[in-house]
C-alpha positions in Angstrom: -79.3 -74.6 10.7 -75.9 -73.2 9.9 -73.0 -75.0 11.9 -71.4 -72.1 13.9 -68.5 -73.6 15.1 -67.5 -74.0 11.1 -67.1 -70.6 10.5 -66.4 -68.8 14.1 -62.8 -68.7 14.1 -60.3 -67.3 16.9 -60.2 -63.8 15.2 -62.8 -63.5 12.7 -65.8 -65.5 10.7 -64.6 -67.3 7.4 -66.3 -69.7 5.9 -67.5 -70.6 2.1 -70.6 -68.9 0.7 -73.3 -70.0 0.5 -72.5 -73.4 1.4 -71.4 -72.8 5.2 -72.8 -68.8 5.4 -74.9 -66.4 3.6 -76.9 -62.9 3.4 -78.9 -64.2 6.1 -76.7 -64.9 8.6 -74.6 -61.9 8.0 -77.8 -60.0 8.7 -77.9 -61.9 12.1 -74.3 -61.1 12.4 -74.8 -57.2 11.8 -77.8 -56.9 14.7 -75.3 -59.2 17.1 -72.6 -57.0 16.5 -74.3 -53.6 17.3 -75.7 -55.2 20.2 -72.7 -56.5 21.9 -70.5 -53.4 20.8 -73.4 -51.3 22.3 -72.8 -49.2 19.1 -75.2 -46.2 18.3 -73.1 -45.9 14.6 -70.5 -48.1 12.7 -68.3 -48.4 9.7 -68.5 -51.5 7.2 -65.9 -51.9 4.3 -65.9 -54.9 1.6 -63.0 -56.6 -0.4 -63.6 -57.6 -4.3 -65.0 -60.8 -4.2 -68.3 -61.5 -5.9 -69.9 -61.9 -2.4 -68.8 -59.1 -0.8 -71.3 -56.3 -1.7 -74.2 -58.1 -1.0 -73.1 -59.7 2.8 -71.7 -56.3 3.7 -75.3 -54.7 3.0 -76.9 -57.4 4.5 -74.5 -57.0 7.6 -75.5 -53.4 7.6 -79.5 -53.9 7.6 -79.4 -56.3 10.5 -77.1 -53.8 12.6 -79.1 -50.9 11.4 -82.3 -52.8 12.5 -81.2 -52.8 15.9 -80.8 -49.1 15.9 -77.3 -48.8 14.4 -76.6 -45.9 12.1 -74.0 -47.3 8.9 -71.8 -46.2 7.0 -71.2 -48.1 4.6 -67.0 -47.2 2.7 -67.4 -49.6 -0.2 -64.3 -51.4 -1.9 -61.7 -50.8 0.8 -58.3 -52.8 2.1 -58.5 -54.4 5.3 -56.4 -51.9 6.8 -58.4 -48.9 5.4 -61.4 -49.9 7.3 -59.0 -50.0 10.8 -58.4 -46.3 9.4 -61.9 -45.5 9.2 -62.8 -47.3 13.0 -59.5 -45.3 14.1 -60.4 -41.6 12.4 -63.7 -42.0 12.6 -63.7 -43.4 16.5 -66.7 -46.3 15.1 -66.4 -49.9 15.6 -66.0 -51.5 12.0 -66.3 -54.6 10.0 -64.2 -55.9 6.8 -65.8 -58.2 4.7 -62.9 -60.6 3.2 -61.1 -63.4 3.2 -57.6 -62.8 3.1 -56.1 -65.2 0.9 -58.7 -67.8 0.7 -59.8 -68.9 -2.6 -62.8 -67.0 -4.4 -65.7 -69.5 -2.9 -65.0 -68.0 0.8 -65.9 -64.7 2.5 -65.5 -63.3 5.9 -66.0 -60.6 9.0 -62.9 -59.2 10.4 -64.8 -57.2 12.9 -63.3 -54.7 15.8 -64.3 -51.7 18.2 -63.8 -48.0 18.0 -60.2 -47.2 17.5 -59.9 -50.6 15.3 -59.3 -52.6 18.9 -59.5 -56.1 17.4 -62.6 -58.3 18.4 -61.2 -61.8 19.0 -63.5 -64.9 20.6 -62.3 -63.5 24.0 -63.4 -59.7 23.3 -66.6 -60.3 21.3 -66.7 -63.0 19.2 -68.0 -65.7 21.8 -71.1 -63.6 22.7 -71.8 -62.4 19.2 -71.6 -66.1 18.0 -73.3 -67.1 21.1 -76.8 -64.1 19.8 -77.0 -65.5 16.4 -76.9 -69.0 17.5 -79.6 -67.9 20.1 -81.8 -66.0 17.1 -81.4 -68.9 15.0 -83.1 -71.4 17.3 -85.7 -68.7 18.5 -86.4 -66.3 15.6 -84.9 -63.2 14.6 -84.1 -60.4 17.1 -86.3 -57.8 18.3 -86.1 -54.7 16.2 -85.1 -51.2 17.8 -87.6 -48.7 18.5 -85.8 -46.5 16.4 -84.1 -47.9 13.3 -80.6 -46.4 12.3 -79.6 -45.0 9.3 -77.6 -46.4 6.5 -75.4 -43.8 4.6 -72.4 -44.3 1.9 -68.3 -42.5 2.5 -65.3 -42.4 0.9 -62.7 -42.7 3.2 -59.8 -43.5 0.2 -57.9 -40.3 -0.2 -57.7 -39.4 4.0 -56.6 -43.1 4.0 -53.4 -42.1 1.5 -53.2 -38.9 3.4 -53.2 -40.5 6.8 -50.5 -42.4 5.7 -47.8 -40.1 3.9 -48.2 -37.9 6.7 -46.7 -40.8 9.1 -43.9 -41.3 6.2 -41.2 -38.7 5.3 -41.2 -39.2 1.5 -40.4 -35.5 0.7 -36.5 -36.0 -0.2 -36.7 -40.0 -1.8 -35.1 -40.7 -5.1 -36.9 -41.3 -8.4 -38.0 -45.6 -7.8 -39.0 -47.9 -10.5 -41.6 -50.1 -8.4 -43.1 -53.2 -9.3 -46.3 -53.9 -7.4 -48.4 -57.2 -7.4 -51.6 -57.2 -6.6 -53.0 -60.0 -6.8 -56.1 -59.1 -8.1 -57.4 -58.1 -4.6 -57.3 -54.9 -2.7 -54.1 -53.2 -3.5 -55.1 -52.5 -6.6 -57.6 -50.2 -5.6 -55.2 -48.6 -2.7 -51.5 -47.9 -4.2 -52.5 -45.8 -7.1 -54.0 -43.2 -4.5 -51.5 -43.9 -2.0 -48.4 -43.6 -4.2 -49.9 -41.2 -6.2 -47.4 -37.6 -6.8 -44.3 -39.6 -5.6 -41.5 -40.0 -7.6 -42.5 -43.3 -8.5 -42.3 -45.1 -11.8 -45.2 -47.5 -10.9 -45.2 -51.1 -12.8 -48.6 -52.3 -11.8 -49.1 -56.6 -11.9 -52.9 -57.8 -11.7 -54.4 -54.4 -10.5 -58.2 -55.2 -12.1 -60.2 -56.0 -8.9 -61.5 -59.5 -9.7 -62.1 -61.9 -6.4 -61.7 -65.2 -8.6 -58.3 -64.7 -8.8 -57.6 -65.8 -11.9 -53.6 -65.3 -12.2 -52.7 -66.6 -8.8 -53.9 -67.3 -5.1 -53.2 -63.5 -3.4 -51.0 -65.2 -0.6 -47.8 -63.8 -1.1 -46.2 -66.0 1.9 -46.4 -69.0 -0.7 -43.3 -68.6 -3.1 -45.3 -69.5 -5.9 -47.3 -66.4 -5.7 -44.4 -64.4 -6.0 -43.0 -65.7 -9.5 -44.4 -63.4 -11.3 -43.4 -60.8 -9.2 -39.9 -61.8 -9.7 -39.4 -61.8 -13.3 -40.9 -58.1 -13.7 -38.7 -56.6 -11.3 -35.9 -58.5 -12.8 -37.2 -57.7 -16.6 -37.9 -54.2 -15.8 -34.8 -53.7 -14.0 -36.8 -51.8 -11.3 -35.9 -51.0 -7.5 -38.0 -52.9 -5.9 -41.2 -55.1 -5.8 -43.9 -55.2 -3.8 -46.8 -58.0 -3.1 -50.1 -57.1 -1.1 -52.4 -60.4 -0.5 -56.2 -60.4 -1.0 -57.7 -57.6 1.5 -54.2 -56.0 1.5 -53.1 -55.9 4.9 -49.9 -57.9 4.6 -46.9 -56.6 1.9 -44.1 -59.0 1.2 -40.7 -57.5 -0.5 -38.5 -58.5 -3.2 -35.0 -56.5 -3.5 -33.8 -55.3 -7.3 -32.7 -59.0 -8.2 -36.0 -60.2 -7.2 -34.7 -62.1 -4.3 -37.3 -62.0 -1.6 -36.8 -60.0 1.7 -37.8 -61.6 5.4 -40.2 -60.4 6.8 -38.1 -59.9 9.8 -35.7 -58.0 8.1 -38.5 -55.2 7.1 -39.6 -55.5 11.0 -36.0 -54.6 11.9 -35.5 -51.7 8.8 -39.1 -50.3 10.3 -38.3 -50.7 14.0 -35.1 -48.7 13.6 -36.8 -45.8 11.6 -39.6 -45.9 14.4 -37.0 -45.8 16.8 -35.2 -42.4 15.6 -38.7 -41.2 15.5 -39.8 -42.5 19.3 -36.2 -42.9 20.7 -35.9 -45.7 24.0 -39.1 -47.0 22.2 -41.0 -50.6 23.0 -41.0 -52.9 19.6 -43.0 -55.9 20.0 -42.1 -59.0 17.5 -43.4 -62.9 17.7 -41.0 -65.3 18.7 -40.6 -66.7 15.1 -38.7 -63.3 14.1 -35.2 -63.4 13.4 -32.7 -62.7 16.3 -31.9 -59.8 13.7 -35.0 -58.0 15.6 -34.1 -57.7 19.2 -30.4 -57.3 18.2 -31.4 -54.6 15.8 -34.0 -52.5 18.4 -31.2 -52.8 21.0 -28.8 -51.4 19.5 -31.2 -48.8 18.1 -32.0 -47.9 22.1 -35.2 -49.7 21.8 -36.5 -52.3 24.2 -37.7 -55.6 22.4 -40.9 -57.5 23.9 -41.4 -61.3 22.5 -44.4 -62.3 22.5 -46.7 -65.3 21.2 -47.8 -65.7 16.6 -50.7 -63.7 16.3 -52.3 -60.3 15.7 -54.7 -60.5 18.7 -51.4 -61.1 20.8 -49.4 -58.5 18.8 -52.3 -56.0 19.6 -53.2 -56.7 23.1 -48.9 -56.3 23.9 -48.8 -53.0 21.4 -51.4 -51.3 23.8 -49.9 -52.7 27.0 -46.3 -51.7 26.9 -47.5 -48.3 24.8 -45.2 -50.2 21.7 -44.2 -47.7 18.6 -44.3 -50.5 16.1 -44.6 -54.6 16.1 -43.8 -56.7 13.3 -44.4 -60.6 12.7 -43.1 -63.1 10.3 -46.2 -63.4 8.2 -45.6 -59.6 7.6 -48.0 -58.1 9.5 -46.7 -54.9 10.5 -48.6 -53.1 13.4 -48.1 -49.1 14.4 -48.8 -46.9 17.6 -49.7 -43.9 14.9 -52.5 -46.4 12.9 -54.2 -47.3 16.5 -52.0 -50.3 17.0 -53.4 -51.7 14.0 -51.7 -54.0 11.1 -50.9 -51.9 7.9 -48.9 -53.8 4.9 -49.2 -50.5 2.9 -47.5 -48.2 5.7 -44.8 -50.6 5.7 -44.2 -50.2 2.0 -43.7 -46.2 2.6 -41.4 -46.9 5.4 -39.2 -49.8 3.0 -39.5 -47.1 -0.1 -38.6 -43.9 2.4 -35.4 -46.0 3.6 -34.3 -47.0 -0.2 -35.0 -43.9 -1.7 -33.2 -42.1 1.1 -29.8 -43.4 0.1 -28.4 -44.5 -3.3 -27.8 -47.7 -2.8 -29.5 -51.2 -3.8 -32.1 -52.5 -1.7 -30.2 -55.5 -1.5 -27.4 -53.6 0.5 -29.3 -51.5 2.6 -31.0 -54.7 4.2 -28.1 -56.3 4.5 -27.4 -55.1 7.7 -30.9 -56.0 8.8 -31.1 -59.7 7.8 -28.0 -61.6 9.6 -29.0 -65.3 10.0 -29.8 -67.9 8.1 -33.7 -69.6 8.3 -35.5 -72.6 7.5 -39.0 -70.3 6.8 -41.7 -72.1 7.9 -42.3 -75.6 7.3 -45.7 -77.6 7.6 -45.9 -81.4 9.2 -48.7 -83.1 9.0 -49.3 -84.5 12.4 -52.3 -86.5 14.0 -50.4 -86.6 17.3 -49.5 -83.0 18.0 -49.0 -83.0 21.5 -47.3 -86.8 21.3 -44.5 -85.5 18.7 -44.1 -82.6 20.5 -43.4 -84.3 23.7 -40.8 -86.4 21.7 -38.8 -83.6 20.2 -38.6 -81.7 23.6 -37.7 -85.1 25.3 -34.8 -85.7 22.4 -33.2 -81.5 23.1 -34.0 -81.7 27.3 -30.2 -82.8 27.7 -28.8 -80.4 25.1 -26.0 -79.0 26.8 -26.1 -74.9 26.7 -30.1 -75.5 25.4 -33.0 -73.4 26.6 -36.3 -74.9 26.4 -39.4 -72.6 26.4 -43.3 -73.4 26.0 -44.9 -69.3 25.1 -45.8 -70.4 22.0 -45.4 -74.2 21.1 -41.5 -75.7 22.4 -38.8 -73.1 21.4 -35.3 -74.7 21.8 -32.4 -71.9 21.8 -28.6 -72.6 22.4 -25.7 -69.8 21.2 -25.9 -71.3 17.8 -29.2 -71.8 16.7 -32.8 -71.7 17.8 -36.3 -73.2 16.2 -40.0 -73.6 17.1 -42.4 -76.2 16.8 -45.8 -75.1 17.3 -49.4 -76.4 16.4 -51.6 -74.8 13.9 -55.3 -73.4 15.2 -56.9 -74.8 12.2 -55.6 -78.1 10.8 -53.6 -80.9 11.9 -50.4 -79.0 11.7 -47.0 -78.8 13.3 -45.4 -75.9 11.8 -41.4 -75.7 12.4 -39.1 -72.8 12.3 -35.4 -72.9 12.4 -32.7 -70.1 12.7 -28.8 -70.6 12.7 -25.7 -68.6 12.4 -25.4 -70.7 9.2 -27.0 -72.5 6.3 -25.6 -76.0 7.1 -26.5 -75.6 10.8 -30.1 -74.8 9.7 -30.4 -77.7 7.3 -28.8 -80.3 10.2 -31.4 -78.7 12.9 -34.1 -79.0 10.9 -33.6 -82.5 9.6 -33.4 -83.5 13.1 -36.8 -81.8 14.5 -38.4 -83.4 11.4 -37.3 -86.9 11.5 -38.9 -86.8 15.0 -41.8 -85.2 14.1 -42.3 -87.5 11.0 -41.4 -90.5 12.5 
């Protein structure tokens, strides 16, 4: 019998194929789902992996067994399937795994108007059926069955988008995009289709083996290649999307990479002109460039904990305009308070075209401070050495010491964060500093404690 509690995770289901999950189960999944979404129709979208097709219609037969009626929208980005659940008012599910190598596949899964099922909106009681049917026998079939029909959502996915975007007055772009072999290959051509973009495409062919490199462009060895064609090419800009496309990283016209907090303060202040005395939403790993930025933009800034369920469930309650994290996940009011790399990109590529400068220069003024990135311990002890670095920085004179999300230790200077991973034996550390030296100093200090 599959081993549940391998493969359930906080958000979503991910797990390898067929080793830990396969059609079967995602046919259990599909029935669980309709059930516990109470769904007379939903929407079911698939990344490229060689998997994909077959879990997705699998997925579709156990939900339409239970009286569902499908529709099934094919290859699609992770956040084109939160378009259709938000256009099409259906609960949805994306079949992918992000990043993770070609061997794994997974459910994102969410309810009408792409609100995000997470283990405490859905995912315990849909785990909690299929557990139940798999010790019992398969679940009672509706009286009725529903239907299972095929859409194309692609083109009023690009439309949604440029209709959110002001691109009518940008400046002729040389644009470098990397793919990664996953999604956003299948996306930008429509999306950037008719602007006045001089696309360089890197690793476009659809091929869920990845065979050029892992599509997780928060690892700087994903990004090489990305580098040197913006640099030979002398282009504008470059863009990276990860595997199911949801997240876009940015390198300016030397091919130096952009934070991710820097595009979630360029983003907030355009959202801001739009929406003035708006709400932004960031993590508490951002750069103090955010708050800084939306302030003096006549926003209001609201920190909250690392992750999109978080990010989502704040979005909705303060009735945010935009959120932005430092994985780059970008989340908007206008896209149902959902994550969207590719609406991002229009937003970076509105602001650059809009002026004549370099990217470099125009994200100057968004990217002040000097940052460690994050950096991975591993730790058996995870509460123990973080007990011992909050013991050592108790005493720090002009120190604040917060616990919303791991121990966050900020003084006038400098701030950093030591939380614990969700899935592995972890201690991730982020430092911040009005300087490069203080950063180095800081972080060799958290880390000898945390290493010792």
């Amino acid at each position: 019998m599959a081993d549940l509690s391998q493969i359930v995770k906080a958000y979503d289901v991910r797990g390898v194929v067929p080793e830990q999950w396969d059609e079967k189960l995602a046919e259990l999944f599909g029935a669980a789902f309709a059930q516990v979404t109470d769904a007379r129709a939903i929407v079911v979208g698939h990344d490229m992996r060689p998997s994909s097709p077959g879990l997705s219609q699998a997925f579709a037969r156990g939900a339409a067994a239970r009286g569902a009626d499908v529709t099934l929208i094919g290859l699609c980005s992770t956040d084109e399937l939160y378009f259709a659940s938000g256009q099409l008012g259906l609960p949805g599910a994306m079949f992918t795994a992000s990043h993770n190598p070609a061997q794994y596949n997974g459910i994102k899964m969410c309810r009408a108007g792409a609100a995000p099922v997470g283990q405490d909106t859905g995912l315990a009681e849909i785990r909690a059926l299929v557990e139940g049917w798999l010790e019992s026998g398969a679940p009672e079939p509706a009286a009725v069955p529903g239907t299972v029909a095929e859409r194309d959502v692609l083109a009023d996915y690009a439309a949604h988008l440029r209709s959110l975007v002001d691109l009518g007055r940008i400046r002729p772009l040389k644009v470098v995009v990397d793919a990664g072999n996953g999604m956003g290959g299948h996306t930008v051509p429509t999306v950037l289709d008719g602007l006045p973009v001089d696309l360089v495409p890197m690793y476009f062919e659809l091929d869920g083996t990845f065979p050029n490199h892992e599509a997780n462009p928060l690892d700087p060895k994903n990004i090489v290649d990305l580098q040197a064609k913006v640099r030979e090419t002398h282009a504008d800009i470059g863009l990276a999307f990860d595997g199911d496309a949801d997240r876009c990283f940015v390198v300016d016209e030397r091919g130096e990479p952009v934070p991710p907090s820097a595009i979630t303060a360029l983003v907030a202040a355009r959202e801001l002109a739009k929406h003035p005395g708006g709400t932004i939403i960031h993590n508490l790993i951002t750069s103090w460039s955010v708050p800084e930025v939306v302030g003096e933009h006549g926003g209001r800034a609201v920190r909250t904990r690392v992750g999109h369920s978080f990010i989502k469930q704040e979005m909705a309650a303060h009735g945010a305009v935009f959120g932005g994290e430092h994985s780059a996940h970008y989340y908007f009011r206008d896209f149902w308070n959902a994550d969207t790399g590719m609406l991002a990109a229009l937003h970076v590529l509105a602001a650059l075209g809009g002026q004549p400068g370099p990217l470099s220069e125009l994200v100057r003024q968004y990217d002040r401070y000097a940052a460690s990135g994050e950096i991975n311990s591993t730790v058996a002890d995870q509460a123990g050495r973080t007990a011992a670095v909050r013991a050592a920085y108790e005493g720090t004179e002009g120190a604040e010491l917060d616990e919303l999300d791991g121990l966050t230790v900020t003084t006038p200077d400098w701030w950093f964060n030591l939380r614990a991973s969700n899935t592995e034996p972890l201690l991730r550390l982020n430092v911040e500093a009005r300087d490069a030296a203080t950063v180095a100093r800081v972080r060799d200090e958290v880390l000898a404690i945390v290493r010792a």
